[in-house]
PDB file with one MODEL, atoms N, CA, C and O in Angstrom:
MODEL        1
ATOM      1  N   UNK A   1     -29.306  11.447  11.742  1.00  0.00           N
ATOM      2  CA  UNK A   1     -28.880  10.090  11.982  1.00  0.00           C
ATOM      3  C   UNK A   1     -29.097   9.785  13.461  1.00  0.00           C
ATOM      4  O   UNK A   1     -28.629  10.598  14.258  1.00  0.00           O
ATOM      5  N   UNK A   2     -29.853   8.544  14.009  1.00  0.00           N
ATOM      6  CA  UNK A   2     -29.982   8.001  15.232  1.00  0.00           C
ATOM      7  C   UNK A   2     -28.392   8.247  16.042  1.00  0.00           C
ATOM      8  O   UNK A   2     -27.367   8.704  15.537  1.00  0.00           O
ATOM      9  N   UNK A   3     -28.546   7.923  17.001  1.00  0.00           N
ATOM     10  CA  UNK A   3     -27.056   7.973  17.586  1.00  0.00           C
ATOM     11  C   UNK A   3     -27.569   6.510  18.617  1.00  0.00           C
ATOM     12  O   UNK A   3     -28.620   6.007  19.014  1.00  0.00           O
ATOM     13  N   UNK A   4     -26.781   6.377  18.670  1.00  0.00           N
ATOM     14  CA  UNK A   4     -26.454   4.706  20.057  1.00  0.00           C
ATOM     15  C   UNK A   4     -25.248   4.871  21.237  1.00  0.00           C
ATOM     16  O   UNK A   4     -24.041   4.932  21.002  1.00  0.00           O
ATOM     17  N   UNK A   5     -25.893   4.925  22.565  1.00  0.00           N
ATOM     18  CA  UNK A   5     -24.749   4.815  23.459  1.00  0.00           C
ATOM     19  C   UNK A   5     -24.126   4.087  23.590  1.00  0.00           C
ATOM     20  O   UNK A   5     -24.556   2.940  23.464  1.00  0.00           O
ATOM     21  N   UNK A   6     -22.764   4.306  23.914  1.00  0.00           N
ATOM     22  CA  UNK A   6     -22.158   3.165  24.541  1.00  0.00           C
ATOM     23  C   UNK A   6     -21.159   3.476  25.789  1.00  0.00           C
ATOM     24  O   UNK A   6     -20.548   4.489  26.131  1.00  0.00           O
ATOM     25  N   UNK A   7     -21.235   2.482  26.187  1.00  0.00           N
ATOM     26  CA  UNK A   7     -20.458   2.308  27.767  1.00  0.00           C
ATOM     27  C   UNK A   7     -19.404   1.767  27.756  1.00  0.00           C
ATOM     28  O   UNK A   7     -19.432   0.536  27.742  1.00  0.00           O
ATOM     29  N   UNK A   8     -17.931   2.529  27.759  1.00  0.00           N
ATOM     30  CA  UNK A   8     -16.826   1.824  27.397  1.00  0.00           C
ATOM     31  C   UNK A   8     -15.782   2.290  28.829  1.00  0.00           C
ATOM     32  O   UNK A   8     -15.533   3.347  29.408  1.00  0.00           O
ATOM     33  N   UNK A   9     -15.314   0.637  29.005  1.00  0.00           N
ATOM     34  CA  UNK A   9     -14.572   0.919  30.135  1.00  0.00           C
ATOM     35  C   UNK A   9     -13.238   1.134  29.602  1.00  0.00           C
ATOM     36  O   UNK A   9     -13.007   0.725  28.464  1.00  0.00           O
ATOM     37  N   UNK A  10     -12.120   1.853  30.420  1.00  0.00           N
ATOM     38  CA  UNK A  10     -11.029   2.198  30.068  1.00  0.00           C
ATOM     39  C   UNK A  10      -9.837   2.298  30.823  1.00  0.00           C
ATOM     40  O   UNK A  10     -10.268   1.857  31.889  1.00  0.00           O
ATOM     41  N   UNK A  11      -8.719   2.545  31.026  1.00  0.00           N
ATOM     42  CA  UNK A  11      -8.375   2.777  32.405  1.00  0.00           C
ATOM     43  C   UNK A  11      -8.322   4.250  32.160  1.00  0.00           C
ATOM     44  O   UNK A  11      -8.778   4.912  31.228  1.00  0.00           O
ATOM     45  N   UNK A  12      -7.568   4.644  33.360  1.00  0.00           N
ATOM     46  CA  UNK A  12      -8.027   6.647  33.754  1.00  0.00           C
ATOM     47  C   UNK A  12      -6.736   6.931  33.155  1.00  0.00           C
ATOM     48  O   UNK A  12      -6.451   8.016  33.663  1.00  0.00           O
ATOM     49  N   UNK A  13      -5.727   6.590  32.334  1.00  0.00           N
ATOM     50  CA  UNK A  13      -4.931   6.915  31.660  1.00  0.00           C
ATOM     51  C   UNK A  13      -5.364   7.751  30.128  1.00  0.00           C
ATOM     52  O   UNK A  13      -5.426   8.826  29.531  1.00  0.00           O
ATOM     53  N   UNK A  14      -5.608   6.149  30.080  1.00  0.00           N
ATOM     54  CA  UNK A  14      -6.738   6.495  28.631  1.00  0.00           C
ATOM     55  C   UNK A  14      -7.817   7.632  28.169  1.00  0.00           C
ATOM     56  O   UNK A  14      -7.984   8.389  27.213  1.00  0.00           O
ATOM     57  N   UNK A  15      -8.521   7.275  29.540  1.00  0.00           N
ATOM     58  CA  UNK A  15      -9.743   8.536  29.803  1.00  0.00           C
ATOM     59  C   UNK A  15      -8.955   9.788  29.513  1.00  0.00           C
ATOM     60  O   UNK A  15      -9.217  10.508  28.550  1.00  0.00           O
ATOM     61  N   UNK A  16      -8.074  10.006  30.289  1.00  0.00           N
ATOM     62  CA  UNK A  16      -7.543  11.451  30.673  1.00  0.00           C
ATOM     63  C   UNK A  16      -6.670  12.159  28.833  1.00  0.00           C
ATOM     64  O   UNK A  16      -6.319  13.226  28.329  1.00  0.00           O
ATOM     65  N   UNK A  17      -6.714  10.811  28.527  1.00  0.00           N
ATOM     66  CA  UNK A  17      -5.849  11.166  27.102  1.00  0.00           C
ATOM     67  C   UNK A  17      -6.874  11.314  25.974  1.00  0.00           C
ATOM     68  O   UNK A  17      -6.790  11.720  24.815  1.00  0.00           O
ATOM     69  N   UNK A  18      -7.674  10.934  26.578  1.00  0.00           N
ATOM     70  CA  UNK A  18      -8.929  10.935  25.426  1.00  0.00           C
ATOM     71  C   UNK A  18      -9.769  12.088  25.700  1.00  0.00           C
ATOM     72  O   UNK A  18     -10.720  12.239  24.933  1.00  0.00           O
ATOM     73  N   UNK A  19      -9.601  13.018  26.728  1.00  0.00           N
ATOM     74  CA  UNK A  19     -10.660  13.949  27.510  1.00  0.00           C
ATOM     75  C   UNK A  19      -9.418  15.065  27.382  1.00  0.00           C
ATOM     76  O   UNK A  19     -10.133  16.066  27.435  1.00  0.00           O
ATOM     77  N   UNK A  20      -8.239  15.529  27.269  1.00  0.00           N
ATOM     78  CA  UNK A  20      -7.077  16.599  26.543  1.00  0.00           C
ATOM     79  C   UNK A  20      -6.898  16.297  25.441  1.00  0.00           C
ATOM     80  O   UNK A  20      -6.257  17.162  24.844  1.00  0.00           O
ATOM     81  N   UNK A  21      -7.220  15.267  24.717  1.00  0.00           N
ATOM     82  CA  UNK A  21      -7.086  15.241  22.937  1.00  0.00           C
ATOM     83  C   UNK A  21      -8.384  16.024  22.403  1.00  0.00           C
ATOM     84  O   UNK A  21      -8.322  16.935  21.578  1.00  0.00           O
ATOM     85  N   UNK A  22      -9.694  15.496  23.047  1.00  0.00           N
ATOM     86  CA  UNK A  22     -10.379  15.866  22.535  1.00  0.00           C
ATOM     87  C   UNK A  22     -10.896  17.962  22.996  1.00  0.00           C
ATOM     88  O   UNK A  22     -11.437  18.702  22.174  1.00  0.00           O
ATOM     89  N   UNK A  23     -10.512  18.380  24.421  1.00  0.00           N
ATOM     90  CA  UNK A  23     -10.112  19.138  24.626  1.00  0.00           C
ATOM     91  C   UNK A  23      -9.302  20.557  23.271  1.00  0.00           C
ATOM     92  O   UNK A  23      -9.731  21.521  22.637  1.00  0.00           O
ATOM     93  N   UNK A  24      -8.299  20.012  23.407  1.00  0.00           N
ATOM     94  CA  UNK A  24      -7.115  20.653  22.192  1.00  0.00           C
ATOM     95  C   UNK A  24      -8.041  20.238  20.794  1.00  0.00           C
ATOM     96  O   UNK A  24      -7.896  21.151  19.982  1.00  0.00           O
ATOM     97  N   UNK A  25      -8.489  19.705  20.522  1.00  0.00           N
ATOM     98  CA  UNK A  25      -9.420  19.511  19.096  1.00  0.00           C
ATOM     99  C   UNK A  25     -10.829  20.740  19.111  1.00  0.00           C
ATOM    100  O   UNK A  25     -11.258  21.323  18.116  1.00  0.00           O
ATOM    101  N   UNK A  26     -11.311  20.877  20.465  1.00  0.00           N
ATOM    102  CA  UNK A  26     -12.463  21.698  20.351  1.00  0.00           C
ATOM    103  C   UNK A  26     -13.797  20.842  20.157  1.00  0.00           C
ATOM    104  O   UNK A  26     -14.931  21.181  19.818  1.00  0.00           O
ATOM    105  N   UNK A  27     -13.356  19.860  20.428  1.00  0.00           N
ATOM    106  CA  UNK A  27     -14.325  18.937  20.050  1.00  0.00           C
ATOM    107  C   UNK A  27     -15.184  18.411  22.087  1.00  0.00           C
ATOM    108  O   UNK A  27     -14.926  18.827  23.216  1.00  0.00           O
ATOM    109  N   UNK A  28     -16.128  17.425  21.577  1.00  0.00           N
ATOM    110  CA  UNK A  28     -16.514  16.241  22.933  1.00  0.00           C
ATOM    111  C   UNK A  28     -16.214  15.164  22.928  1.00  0.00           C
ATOM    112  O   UNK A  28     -16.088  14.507  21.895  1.00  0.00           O
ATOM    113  N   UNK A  29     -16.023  14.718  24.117  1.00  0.00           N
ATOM    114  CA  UNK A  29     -14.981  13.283  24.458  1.00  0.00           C
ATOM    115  C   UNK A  29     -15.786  12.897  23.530  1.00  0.00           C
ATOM    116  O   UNK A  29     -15.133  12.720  22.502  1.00  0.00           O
ATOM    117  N   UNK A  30     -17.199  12.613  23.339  1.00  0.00           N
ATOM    118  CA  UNK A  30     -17.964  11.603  22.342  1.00  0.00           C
ATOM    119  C   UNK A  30     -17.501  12.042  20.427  1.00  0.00           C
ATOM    120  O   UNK A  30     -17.317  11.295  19.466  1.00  0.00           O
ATOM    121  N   UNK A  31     -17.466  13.156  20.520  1.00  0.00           N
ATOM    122  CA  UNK A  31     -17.003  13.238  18.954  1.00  0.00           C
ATOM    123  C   UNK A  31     -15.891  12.559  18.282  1.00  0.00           C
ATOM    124  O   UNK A  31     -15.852  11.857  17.272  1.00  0.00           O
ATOM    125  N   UNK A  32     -14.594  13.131  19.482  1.00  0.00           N
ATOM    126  CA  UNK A  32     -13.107  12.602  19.565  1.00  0.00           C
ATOM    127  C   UNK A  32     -13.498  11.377  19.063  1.00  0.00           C
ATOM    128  O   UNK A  32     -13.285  11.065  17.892  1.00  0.00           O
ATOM    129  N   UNK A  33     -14.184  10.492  20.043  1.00  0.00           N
ATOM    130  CA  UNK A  33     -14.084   8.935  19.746  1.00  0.00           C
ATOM    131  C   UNK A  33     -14.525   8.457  18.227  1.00  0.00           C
ATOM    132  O   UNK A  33     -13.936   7.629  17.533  1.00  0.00           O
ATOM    133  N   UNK A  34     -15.839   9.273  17.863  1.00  0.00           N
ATOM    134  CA  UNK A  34     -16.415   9.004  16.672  1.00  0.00           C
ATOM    135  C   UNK A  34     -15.326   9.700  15.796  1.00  0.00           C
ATOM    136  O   UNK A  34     -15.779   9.468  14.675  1.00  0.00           O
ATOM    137  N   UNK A  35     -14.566  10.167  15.666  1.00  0.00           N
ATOM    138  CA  UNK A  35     -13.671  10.631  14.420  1.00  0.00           C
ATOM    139  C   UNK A  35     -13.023   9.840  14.427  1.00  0.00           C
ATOM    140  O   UNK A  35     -12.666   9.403  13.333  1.00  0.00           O
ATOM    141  N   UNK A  36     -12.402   9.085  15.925  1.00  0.00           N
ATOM    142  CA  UNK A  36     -11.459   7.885  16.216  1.00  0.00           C
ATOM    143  C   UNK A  36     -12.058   6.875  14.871  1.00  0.00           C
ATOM    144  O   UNK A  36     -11.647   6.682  13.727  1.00  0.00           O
ATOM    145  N   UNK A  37     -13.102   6.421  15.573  1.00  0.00           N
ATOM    146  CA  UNK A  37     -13.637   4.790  14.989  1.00  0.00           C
ATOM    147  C   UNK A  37     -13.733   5.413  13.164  1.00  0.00           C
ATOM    148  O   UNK A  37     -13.614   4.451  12.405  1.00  0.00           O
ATOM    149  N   UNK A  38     -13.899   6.639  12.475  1.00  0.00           N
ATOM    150  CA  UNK A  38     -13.723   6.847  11.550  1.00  0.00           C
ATOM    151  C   UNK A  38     -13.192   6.787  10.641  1.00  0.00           C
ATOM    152  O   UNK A  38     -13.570   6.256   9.597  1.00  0.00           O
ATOM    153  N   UNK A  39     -11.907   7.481  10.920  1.00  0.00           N
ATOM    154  CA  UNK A  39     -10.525   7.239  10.603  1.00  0.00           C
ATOM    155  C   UNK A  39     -10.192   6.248  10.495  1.00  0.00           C
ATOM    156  O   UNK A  39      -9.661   6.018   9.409  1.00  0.00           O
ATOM    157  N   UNK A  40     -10.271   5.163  11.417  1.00  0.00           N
ATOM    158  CA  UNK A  40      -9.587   3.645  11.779  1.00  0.00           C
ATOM    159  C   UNK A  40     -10.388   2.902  10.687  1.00  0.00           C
ATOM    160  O   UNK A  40      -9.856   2.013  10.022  1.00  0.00           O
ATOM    161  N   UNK A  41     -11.817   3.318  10.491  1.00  0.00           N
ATOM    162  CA  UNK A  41     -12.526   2.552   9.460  1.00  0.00           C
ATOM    163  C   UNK A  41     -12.065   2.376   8.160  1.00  0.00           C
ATOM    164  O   UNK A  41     -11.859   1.348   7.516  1.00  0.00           O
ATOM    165  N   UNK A  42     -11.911   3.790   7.828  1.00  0.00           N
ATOM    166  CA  UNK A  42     -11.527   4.390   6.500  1.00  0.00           C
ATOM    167  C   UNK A  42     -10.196   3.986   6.144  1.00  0.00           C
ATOM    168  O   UNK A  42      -9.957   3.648   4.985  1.00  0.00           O
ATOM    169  N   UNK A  43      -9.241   3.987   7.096  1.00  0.00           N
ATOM    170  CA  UNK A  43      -8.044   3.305   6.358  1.00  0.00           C
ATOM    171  C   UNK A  43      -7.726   2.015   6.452  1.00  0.00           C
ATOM    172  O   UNK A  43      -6.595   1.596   6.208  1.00  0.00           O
ATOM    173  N   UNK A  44      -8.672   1.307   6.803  1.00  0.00           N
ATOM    174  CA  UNK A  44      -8.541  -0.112   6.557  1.00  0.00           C
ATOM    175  C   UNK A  44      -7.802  -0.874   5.054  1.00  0.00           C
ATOM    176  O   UNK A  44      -6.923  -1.694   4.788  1.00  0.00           O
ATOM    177  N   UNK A  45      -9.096   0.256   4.120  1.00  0.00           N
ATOM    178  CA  UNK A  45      -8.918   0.033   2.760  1.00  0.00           C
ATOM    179  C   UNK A  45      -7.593   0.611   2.284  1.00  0.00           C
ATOM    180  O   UNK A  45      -6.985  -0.167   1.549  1.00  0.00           O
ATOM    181  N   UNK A  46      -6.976   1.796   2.514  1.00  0.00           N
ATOM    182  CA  UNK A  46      -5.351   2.257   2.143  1.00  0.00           C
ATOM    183  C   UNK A  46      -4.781   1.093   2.462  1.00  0.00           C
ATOM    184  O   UNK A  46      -4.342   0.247   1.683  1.00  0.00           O
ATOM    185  N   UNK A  47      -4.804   1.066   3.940  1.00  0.00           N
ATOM    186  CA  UNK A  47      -3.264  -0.364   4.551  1.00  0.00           C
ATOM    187  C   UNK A  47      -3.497  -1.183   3.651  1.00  0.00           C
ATOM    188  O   UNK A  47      -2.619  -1.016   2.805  1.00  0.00           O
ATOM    189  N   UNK A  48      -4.495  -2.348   3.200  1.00  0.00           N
ATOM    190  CA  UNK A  48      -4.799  -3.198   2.858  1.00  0.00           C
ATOM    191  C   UNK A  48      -4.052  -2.703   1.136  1.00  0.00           C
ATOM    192  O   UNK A  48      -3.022  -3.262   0.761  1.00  0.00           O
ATOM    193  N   UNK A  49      -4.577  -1.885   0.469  1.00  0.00           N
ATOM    194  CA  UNK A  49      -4.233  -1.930  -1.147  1.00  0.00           C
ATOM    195  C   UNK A  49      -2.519  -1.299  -0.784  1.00  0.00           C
ATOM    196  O   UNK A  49      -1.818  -1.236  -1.794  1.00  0.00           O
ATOM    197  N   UNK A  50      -1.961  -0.931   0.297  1.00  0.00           N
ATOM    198  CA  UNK A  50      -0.225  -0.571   0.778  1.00  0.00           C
ATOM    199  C   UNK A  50       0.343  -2.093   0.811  1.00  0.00           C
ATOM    200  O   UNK A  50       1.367  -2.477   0.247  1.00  0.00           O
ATOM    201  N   UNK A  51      -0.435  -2.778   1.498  1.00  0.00           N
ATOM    202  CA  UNK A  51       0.258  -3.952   1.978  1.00  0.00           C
ATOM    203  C   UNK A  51       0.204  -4.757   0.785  1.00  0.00           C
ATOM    204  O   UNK A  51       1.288  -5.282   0.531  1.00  0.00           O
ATOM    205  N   UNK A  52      -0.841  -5.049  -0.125  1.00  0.00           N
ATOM    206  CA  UNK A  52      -0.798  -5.642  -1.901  1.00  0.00           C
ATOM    207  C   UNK A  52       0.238  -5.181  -2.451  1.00  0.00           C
ATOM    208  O   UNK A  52       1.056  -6.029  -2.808  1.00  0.00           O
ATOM    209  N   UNK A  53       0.570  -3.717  -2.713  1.00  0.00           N
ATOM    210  CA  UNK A  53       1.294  -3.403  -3.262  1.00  0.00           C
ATOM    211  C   UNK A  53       2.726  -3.877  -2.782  1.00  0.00           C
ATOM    212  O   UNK A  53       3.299  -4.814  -3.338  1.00  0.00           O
ATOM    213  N   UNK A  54       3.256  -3.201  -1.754  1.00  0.00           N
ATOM    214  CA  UNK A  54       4.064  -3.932  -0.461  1.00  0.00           C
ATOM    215  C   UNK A  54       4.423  -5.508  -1.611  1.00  0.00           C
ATOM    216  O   UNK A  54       5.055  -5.571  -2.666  1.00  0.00           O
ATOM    217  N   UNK A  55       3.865  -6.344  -0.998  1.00  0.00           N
ATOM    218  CA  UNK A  55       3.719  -7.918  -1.081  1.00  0.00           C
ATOM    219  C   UNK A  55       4.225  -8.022  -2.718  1.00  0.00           C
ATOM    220  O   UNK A  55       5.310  -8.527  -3.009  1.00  0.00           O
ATOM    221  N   UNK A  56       3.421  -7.552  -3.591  1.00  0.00           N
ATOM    222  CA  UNK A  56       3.730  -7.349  -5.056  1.00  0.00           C
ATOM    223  C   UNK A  56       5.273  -7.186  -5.546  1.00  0.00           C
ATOM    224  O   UNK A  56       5.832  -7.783  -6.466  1.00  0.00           O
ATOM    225  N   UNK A  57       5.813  -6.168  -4.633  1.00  0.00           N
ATOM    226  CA  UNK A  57       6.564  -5.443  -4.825  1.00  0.00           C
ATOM    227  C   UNK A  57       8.286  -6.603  -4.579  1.00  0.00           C
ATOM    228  O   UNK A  57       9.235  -6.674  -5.360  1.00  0.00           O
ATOM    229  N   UNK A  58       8.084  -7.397  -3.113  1.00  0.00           N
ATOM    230  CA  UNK A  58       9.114  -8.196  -2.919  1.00  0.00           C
ATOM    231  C   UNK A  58       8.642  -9.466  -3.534  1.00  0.00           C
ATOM    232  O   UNK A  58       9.113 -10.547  -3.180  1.00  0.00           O
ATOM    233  N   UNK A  59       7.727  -9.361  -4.444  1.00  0.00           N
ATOM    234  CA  UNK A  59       7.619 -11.048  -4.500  1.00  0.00           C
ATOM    235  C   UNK A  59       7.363 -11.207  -6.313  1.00  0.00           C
ATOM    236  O   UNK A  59       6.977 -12.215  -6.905  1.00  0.00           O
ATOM    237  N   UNK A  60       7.717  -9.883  -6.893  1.00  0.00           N
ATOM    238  CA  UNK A  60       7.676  -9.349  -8.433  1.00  0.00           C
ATOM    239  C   UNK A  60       8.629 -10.755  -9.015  1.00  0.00           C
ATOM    240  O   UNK A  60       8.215 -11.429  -9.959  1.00  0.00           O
ATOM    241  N   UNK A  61       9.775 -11.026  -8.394  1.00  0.00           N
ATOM    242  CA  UNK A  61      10.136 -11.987  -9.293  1.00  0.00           C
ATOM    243  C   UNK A  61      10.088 -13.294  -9.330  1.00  0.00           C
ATOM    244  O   UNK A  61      10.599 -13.990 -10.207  1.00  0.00           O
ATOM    245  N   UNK A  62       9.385 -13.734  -8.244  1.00  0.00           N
ATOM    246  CA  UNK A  62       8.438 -14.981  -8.198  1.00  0.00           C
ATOM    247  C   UNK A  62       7.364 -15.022  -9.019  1.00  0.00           C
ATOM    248  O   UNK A  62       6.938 -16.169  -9.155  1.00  0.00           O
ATOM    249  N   UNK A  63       6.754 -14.173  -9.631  1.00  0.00           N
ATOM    250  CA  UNK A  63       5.639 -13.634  -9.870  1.00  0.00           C
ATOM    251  C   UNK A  63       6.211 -13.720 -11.584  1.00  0.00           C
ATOM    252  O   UNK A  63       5.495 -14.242 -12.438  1.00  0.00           O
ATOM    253  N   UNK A  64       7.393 -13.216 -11.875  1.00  0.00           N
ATOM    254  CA  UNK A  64       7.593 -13.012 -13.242  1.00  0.00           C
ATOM    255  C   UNK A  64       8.508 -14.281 -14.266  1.00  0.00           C
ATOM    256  O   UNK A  64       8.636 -14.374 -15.487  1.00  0.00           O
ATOM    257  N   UNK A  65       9.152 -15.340 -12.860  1.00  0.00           N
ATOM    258  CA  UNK A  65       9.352 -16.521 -12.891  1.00  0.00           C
ATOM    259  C   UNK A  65       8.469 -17.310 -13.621  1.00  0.00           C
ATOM    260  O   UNK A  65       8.510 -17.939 -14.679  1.00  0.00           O
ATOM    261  N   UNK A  66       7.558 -17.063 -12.633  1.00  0.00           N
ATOM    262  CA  UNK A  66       5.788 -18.374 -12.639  1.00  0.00           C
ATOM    263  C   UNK A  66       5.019 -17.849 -13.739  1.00  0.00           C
ATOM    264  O   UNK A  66       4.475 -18.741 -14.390  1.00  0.00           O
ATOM    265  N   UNK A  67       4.825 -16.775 -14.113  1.00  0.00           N
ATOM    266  CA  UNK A  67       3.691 -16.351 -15.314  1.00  0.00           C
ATOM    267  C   UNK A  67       4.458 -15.122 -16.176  1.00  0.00           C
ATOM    268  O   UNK A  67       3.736 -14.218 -16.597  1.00  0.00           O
ATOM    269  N   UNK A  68       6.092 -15.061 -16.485  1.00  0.00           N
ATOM    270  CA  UNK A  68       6.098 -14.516 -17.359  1.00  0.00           C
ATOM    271  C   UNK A  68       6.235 -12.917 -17.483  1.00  0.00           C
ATOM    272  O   UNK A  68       6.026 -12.377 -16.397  1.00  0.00           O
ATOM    273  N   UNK A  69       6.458 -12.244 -18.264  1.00  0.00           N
ATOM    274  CA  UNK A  69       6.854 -11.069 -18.078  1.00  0.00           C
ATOM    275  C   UNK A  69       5.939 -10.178 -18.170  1.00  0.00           C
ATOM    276  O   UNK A  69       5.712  -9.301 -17.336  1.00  0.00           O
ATOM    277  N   UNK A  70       5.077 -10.459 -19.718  1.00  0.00           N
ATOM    278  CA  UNK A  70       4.267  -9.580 -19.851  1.00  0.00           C
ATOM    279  C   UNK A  70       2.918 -10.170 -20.336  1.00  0.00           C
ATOM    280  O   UNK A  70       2.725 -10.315 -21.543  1.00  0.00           O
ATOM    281  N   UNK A  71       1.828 -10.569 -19.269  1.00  0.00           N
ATOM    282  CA  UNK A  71       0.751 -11.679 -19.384  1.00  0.00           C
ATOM    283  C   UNK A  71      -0.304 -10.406 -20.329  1.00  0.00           C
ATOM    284  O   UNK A  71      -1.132 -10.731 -21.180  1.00  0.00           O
ATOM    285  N   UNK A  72       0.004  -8.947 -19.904  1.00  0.00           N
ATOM    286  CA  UNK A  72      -1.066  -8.521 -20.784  1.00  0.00           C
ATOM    287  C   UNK A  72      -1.007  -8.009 -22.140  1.00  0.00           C
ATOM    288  O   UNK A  72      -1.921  -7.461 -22.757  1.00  0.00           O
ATOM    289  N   UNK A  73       0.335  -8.283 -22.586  1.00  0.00           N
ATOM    290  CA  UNK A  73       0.517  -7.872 -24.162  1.00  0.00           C
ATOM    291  C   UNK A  73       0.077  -9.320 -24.534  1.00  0.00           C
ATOM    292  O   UNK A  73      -0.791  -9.470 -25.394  1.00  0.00           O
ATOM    293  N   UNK A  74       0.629 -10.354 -23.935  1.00  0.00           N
ATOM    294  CA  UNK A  74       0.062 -11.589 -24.292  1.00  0.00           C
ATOM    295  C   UNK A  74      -1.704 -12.099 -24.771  1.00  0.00           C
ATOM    296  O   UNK A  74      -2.184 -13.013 -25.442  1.00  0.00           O
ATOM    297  N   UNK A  75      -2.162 -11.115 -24.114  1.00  0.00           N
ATOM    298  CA  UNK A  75      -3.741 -11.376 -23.682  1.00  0.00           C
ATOM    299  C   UNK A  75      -4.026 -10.779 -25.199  1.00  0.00           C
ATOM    300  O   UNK A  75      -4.788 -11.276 -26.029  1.00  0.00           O
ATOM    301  N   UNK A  76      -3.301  -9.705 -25.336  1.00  0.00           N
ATOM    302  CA  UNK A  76      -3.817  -8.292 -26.142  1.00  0.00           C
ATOM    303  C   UNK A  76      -3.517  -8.975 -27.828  1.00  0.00           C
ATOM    304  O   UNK A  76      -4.283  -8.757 -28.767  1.00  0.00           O
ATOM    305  N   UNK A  77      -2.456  -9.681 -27.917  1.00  0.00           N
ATOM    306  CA  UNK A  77      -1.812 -10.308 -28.945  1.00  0.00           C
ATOM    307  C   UNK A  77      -2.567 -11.612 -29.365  1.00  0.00           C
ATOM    308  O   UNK A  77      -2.602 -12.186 -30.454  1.00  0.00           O
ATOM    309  N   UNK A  78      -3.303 -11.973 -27.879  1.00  0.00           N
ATOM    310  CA  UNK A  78      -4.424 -13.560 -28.737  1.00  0.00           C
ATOM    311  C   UNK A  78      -5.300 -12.255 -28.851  1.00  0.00           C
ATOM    312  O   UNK A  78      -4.603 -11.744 -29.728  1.00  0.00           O
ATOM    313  N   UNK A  79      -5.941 -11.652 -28.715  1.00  0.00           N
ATOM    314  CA  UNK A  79      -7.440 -11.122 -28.499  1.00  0.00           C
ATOM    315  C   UNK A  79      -6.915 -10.119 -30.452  1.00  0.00           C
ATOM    316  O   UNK A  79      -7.938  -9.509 -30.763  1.00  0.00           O
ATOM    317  N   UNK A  80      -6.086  -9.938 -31.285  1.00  0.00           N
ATOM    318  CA  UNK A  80      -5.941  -8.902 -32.128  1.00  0.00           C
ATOM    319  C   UNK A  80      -6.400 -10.646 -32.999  1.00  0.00           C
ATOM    320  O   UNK A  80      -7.030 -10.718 -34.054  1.00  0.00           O
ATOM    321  N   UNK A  81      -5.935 -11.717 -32.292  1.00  0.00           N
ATOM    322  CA  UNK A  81      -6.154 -12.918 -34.285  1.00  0.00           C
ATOM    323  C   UNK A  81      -7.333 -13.185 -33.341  1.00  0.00           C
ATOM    324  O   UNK A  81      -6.927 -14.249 -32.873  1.00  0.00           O
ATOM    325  N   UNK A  82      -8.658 -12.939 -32.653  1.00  0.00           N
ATOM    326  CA  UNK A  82      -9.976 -13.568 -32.611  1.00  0.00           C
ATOM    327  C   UNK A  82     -10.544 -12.436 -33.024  1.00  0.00           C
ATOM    328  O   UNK A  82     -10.360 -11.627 -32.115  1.00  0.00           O
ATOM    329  N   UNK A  83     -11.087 -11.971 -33.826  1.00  0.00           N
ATOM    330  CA  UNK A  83     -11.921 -11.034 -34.112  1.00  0.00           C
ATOM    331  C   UNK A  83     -13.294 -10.955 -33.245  1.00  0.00           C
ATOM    332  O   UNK A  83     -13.942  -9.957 -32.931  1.00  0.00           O
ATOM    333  N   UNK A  84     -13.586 -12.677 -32.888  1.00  0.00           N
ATOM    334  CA  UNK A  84     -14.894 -12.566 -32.598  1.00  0.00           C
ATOM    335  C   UNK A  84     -15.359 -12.418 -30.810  1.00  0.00           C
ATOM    336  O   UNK A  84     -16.434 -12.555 -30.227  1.00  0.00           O
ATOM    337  N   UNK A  85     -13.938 -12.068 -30.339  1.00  0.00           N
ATOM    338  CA  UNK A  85     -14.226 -11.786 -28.752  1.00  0.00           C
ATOM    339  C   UNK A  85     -14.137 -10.538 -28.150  1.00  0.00           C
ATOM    340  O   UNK A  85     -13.240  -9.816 -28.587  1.00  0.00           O
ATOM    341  N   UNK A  86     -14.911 -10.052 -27.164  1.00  0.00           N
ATOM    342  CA  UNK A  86     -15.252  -8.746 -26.958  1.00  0.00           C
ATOM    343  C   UNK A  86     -13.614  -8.291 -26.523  1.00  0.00           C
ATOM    344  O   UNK A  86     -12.627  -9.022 -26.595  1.00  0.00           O
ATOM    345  N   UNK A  87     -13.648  -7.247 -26.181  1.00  0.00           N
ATOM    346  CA  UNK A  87     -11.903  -6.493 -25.478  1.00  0.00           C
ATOM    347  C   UNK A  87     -12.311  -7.219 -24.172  1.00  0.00           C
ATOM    348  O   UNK A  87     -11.519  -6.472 -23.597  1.00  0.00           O
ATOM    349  N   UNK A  88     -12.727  -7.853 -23.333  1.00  0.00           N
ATOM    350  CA  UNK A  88     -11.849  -8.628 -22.545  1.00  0.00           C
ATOM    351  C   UNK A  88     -11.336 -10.493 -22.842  1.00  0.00           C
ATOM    352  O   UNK A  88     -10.635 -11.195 -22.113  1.00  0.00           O
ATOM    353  N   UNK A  89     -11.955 -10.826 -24.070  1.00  0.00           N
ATOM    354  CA  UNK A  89     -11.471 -11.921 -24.831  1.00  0.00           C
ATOM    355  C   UNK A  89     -12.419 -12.705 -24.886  1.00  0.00           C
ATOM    356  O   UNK A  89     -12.102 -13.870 -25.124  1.00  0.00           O
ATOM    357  N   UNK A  90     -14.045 -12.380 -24.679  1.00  0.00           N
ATOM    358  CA  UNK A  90     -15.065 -13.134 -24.097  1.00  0.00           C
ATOM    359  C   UNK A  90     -15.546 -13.241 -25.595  1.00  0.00           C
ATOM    360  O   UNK A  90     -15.161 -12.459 -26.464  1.00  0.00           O
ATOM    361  N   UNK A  91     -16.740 -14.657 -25.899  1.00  0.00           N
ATOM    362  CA  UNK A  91     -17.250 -14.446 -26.922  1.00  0.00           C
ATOM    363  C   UNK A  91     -18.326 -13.392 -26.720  1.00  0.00           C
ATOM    364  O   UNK A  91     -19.002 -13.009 -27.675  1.00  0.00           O
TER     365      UNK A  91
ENDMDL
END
């Protein structure tokens, strides 16, 4: 894989914390960073399906107010009298 430099300013706090992290890892200041931006990438997608769930979770009875208790026995119960729609209810 190509690699691309980059030039990142920081203050010497930072530096110094980023140059003993990566140190104690066994790693190079440049790896450290690339596992950094990795990590941070990769859990974008966890937080995001935490925070749905999260949200789901305090707002279940707004949710069961407005559409009901159980929308997919409902679905399952029209879809058993159409014979002629596939299992997701489509013709």
């Amino acid at each position: 894989m190509a690699k691309t430099q980059l030039n990142v300013r920081v203050d010497e706090g930072t530096a110094r914390a980023a140059r003993e992290r990566a140190l104690a890892r066994g790693v190079s200041v440049n790896r450290y960073i690339e596992e950094l931006v990795r990590q941070d990438t990769g859990e974008a997608g966890h937080t995001f399906v935490e925070a749905a769930a999260d949200f789901m979770k305090q707002y279940e009875s707004v949710f069961t107010e407005e559409f009901g208790t159980d929308r997919a026995a409902d679905r399952s119960a029209n879809r058993g009298t159409d014979r002629g729609a596939d299992r997701e209810g489509h013709r």
